[in-house]
N, C-alpha and C positions, 0 to 999 in steps of 0.2 A: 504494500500500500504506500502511496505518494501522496504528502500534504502540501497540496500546490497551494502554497499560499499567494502564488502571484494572482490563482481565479480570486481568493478572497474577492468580498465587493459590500460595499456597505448600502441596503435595500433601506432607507428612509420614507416618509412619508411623503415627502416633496416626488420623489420616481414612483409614481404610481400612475395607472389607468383604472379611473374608476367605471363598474360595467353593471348589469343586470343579470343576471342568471336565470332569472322566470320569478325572483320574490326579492328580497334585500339586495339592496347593494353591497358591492364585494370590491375588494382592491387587489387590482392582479400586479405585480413587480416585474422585474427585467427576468428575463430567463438566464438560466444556467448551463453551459453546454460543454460537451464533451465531444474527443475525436470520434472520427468513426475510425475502427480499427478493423473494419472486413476483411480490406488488402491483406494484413498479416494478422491473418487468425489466427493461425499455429502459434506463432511465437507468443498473440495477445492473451492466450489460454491462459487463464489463473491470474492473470496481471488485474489490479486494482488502481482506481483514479480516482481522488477524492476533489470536492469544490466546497470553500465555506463560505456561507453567508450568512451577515451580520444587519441589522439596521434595529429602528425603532419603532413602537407603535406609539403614536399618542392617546391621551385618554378620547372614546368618542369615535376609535377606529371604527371599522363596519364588524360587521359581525364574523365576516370569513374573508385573510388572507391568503391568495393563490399565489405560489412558487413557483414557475415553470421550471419546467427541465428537459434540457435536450439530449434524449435517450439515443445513443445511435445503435447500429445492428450489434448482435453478436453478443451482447449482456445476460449474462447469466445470472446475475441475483444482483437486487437494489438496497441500499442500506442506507437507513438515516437516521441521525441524530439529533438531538437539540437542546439549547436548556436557554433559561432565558433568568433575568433578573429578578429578585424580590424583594426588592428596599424596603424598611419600615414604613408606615403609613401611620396617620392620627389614628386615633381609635373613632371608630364606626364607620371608619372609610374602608372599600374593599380593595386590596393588594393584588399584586399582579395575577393572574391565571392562563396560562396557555394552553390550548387544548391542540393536538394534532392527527391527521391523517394522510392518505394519497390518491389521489385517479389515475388511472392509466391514461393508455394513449386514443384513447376513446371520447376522452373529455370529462368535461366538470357539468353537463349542463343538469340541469334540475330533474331528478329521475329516471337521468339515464344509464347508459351502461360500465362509464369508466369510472365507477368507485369499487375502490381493490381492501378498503380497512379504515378503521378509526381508532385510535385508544384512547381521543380522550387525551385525560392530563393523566393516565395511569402509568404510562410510560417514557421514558426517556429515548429509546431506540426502537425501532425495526426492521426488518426484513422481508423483500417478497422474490423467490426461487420457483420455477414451478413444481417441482415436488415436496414445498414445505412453504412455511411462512411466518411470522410471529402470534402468536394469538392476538385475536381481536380482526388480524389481514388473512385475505384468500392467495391460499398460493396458485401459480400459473404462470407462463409465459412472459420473459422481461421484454416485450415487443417494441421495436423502433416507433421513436413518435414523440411528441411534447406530452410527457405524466406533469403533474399538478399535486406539489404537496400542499396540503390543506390547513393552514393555521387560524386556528381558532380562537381571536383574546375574548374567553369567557368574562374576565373583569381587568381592567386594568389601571393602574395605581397614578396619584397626580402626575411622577416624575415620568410615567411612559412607562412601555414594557421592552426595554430591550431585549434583543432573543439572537440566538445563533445556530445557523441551522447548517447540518456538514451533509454532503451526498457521497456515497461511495460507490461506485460502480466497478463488479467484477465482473471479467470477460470469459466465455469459455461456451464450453456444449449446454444448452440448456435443464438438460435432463430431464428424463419420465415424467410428465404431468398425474397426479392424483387423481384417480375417480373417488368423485365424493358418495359415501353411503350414507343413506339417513334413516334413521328407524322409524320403524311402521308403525301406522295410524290404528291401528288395534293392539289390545293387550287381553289377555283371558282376561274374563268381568266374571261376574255375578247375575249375568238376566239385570233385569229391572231393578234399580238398588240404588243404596245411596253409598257415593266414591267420594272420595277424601284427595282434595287440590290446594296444591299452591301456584301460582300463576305469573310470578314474577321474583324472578331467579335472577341471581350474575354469580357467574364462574370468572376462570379469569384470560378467557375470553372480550372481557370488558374488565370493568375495576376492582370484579373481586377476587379473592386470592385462594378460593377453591376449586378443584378440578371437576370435569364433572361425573368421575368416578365417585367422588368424594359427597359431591349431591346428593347420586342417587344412593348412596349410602345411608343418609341421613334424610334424604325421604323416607326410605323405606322404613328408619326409625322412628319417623316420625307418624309414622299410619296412612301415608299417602299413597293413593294410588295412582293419581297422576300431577305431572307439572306441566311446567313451558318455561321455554329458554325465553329472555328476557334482555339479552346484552344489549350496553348503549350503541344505539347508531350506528349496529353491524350486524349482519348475521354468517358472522365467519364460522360460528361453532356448529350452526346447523350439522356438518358433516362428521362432526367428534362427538356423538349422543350414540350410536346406532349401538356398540357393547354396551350401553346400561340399560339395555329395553330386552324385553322377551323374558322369559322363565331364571328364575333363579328363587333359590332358599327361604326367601325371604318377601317370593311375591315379584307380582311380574307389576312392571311400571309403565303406564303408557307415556311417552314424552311426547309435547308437542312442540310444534317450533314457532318463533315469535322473535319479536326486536321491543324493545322500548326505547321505542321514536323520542329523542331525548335532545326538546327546543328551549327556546330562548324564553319561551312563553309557556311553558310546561311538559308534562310529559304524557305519551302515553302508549300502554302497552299492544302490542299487535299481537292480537294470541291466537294462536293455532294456527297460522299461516302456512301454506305451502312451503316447501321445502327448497332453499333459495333464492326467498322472498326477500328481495331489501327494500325497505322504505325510507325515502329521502325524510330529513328532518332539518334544511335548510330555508327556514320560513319563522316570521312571526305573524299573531295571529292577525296584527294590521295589513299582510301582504295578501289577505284572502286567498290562502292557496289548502288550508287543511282539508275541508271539503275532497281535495283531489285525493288527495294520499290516505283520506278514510276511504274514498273508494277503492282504494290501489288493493286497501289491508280487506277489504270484502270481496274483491276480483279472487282476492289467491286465497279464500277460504279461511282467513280468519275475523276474529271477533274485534271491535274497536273497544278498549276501555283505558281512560283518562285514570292516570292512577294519581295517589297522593296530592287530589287536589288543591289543598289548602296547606299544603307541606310552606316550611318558612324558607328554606335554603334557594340561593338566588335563582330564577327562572326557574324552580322548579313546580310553582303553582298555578293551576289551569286559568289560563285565558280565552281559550277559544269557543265555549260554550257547550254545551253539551246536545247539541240539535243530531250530533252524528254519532253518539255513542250506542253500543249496545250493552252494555254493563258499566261499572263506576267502581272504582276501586275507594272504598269509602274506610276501610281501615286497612292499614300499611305499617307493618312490623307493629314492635310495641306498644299497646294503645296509648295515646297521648293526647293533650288541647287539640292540636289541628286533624286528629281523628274525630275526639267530639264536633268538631265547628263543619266537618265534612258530614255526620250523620244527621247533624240538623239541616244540612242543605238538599241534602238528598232527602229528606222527612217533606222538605218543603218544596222540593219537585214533584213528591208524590201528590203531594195535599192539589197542587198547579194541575196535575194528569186528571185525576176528579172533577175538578173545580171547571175544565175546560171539555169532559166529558169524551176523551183521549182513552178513556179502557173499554174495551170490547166485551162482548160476554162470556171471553174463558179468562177475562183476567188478563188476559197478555197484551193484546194492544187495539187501536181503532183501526189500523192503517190496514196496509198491504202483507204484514207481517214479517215484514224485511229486516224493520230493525233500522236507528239511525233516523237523520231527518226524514218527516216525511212517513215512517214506518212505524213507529213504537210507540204507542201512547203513556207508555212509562217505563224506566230507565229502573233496570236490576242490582241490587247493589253487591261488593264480594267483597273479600278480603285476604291479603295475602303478605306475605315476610317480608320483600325486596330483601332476602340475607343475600350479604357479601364476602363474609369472612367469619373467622371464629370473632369474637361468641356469638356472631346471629344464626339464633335456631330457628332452623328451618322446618315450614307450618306452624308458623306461629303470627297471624293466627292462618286458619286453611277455611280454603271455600267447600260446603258438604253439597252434593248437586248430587236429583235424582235425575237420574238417565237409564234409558233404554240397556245401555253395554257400553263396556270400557272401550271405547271407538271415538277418537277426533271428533265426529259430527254427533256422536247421540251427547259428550261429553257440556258440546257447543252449544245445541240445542236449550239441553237441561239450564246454562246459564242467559243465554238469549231468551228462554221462559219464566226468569224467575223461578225457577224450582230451585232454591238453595238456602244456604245457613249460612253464618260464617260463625266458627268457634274457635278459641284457643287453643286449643291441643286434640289429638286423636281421644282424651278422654273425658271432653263432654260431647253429651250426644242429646238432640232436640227431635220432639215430635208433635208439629203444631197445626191443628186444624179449626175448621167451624163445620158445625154441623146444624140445621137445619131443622122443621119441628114434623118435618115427614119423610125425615132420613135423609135427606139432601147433606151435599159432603164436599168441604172444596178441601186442600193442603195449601202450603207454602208455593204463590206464585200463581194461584187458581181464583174463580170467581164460585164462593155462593150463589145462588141461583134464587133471589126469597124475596119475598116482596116486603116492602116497607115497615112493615110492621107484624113482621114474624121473628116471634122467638127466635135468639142466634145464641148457640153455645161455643164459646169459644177456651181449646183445651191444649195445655203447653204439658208435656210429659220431659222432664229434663234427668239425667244422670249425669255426674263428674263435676258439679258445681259446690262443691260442699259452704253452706255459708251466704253462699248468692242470695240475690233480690230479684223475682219477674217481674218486669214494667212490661205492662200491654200496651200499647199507641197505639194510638187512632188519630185521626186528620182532625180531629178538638187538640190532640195531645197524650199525657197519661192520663189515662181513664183506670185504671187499675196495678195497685204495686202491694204484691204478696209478702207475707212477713218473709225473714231470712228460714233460707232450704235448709234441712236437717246438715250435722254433720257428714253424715253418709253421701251427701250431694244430689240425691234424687228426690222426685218429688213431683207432686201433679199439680198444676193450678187451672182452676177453671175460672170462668167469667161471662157473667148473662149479661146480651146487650142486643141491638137491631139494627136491621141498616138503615133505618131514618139515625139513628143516633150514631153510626160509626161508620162513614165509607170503604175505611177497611181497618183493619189488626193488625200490628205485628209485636213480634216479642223481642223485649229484652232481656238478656240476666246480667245482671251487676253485680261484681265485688263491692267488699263492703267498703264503706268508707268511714276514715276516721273522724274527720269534722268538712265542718262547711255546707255550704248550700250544693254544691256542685252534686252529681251522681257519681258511684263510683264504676270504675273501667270497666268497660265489658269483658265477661266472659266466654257470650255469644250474640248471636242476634239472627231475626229470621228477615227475608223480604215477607211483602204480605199477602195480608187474603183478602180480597176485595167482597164484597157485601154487597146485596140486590141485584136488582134486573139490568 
């Protein structure tokens, strides 16, 4: 390897061309270029060239920095570096953040085909060879052309973010390209049942520092039946899942695959998408572009749900609105305040779906039953880990969804219908209905069928809660809160009410609390059961 310090070059804010890409403005720099070395290939075999570039951003840059680089033939793997400054700052001001990735020679344009990886600010270097790559990048082909590394200043500090970025190009035979396997969209089920998920994972694949050997390990201990891969702003790992799915000791796992589309304006998960799905996530929700890329995550088969809405960490709480969701990721690891402040929101979309007379008579929606703008008269809500590393336990909490069989689509289904729970651990277990005064029977995510003023029994069967409190809600509010559940954690509570007085039920359990007006954290919670004609 060769440090030509004579390419060095210093990239400023002053050399720039500002462009459009199809949403934000972007700043693309002077490119970087290398010989072509075709002429003497033999000799160029294993030889490395490296080029460093230096410059600054000021505060207020755009949201994404493009590098060019001029790739010529005969490269056999691309390697880059970077680090960049982090000067103190006053307190309450946010300090520098660089996030990076690359496109090939395909291009940069908005949802197309030359994006090869992202990591984010989890790493400092990477690689793309076509028989390997670094986690987070797809390996493949170094193909002649202008690639495009991608810098990201997620925040940047009063003084600027200086950064320096090194390319390394080594020459030589490309070697054997990778055929990707992915694991299959069935797993042995149960028939008709209720399956144990968690929906938003990171390996380290993206920022977190588990394998996903090491997941499906602790799925498994966790009582899950199935997940979804979840990485930011890539779906490099799709092809590294296929050993932890199928038969083994411990229970067979169905994986699905997904991205957590991770913008400027919030985040949100792509679950269960086809296999090679990537969705762009360069847009804020001023460039009206979400709309497109919720349709992108429905075109390839999976589910749209906005996760950690009210999360405090910068960009990471929803702005885009919820017209195109098909689920709401309304508790997110730990319960905390911005779980609470998501369950009241979501309490008060539902009271809105009612109130605008958006539900249908099975409960599920007025529309076309698609789901998303246009489709859903009410918006299902889940819950899931987002673990990234030790100590985040994984299903904690998990989504409980009855479905057909442990299969992608019945899996999809069950959450797109509201047929679900969300609890703490594999060992609480909820069974919550209304029933009717001539046997009429809906469950979680179903409509009662009873006219205005028919007797409605409404019945929460709980286990694993030892100590817990059941709040029933209804679209007034709490309308009923049980003393605290035996030691043992089970327990029945019932509750007489109608649907002139309740448009629909749903249940809470709550841990106890030691003071204050607040409630205490859940330990589960159901979506509801809608009431009347």
């Amino acid at each position: 390897m060769c440090e030509d310090d004579q390419h060095a070059s210093d990239h400023g804010i002053g050399r720039r061309a500002l462009f459009v890409t199809g949403a934000a403005a972007a700043l693309t720099l002077g490119s970087v270029s290398f010989p072509d070395r075709a002429a003497d290939a033999a000799e160029a075999s294993g030889a490395s060239e490296t080029r460093t570039v230096r410059g600054t951003l000021p505060p207020g840059a755009p949201d994404f920095v493009y590098l060019p680089v001029e790739v010529p033939s005969g490269v056999r793997e691309i390697r880059v570096a970077y680090t960049y400054e982090r000067p103190a700052v006053p307190a309450g001001t946010a300090g520098n953040a660089l996030d990076i990735g690359i496109f090939d020679q395909r291009g940069i344009e908005l949802g197309g085909k030359g994006f090869r990886g992202w990591s984010g600010g989890a790493r400092t270097e990477f690689f793309l060879r076509a028989d390997d790559a670094t986690p987070g990048y797809l390996p493949g082909p170094v193909r002649a052309g202008t690639w495009h590394i991608a810098l990201g200043p997620y925040t940047v500090a009063p003084q600027g973010l200086a950064y320096e970025v090194t390319v390394t190009l080594t020459y030589g035979e490309p070697g054997e390209a990778v055929k990707p396997v992915y694991p299959p969209s069935r797993a042995r089920g149960r028939g008709r049942a209720w399956y144990r998920g968690d929906c938003h994972l990171h390996s380290w694949y993206s920022d977190g520092r588990r394998t996903p050997a090491e997941i499906a390990a602790l799925a498994r201990a966790a009582g899950l039946d199935f997940i979804n891969t979840s990485e930011h702003n890539t779906h490099s790992s799709h092809a590294h899942w296929a050993d932890q799915a199928g038969p083994h000791p411990d229970g067979e796992l169905l994986i699905l695959l997904g991205e957590e589309v991770t913008t400027r304006n919030g985040h949100v998960v792509a679950l269960g998408t086809d296999p090679g799905t990537f969705i762009d996530w360069r847009y804020r929700a001023r460039d009206n572009r979400f709309g497109r890329y919720a349709r992108r995550i429905r075109e390839a088969g999976g589910l749209v749900v906005p996760a950690h809405p009210h999360a405090t960490c910068i960009g990471c709480n929803w702005k885009f609105g919820f017209g195109e969701a098909d689920a709401v990721e309304v508790w997110n690891g730990a319960y905390g305040p911005d779980d609470e402040v998501s369950l009241a929101d979501w309490d008060s979309m539902l009271v809105a779906s009612v109130r605008e007379g958006r539900i249908g008579g099975d409960g599920r929606d007025g529309g076309d039953g698609r789901g998303g703008a246009g489709g859903r008269g009410w918006i299902p809500a889940m819950g899931s880990s987002d673990a990234h590393r030790d100590p985040d336990p994984v299903g904690t909490p998990q989504t409980v969804v009855l479905a057909d069989d442990l299969t992608r689509e019945a899996i999809q289904e069950g959450i797109r219908a509201g047929r679900s729970y969300v609890a703490e651990s594999k060992a609480v277990s909820l069974s919550f209905s209304a029933t009717g005064p001539k046997g009429e029977h809906a469950g979680i995510g179903g409509r009662l069928k009873v006219d205005r003023d028919d007797p409605v029994t409404v019945r929460l069967e709980v286990s694993g809660a030892p100590r817990c409190t059941v709040r029933l809600v209804t679209d007034q509010g709490v309308l009923h809160t049980s003393p605290a559940l035996p030691v043992s954690g089970s327990g029945t509570v019932e509750w007489r009410t109608t649907a002139q007085y309740a448009a629909y039920v749903r249940a809470e359990v709550r841990h106890e609390v030691a003071a204050g007006p607040l409630p205490g954290a859940l330990a589960a919670f159901t979506n509801p059961v809608f009431l009347g004609r």
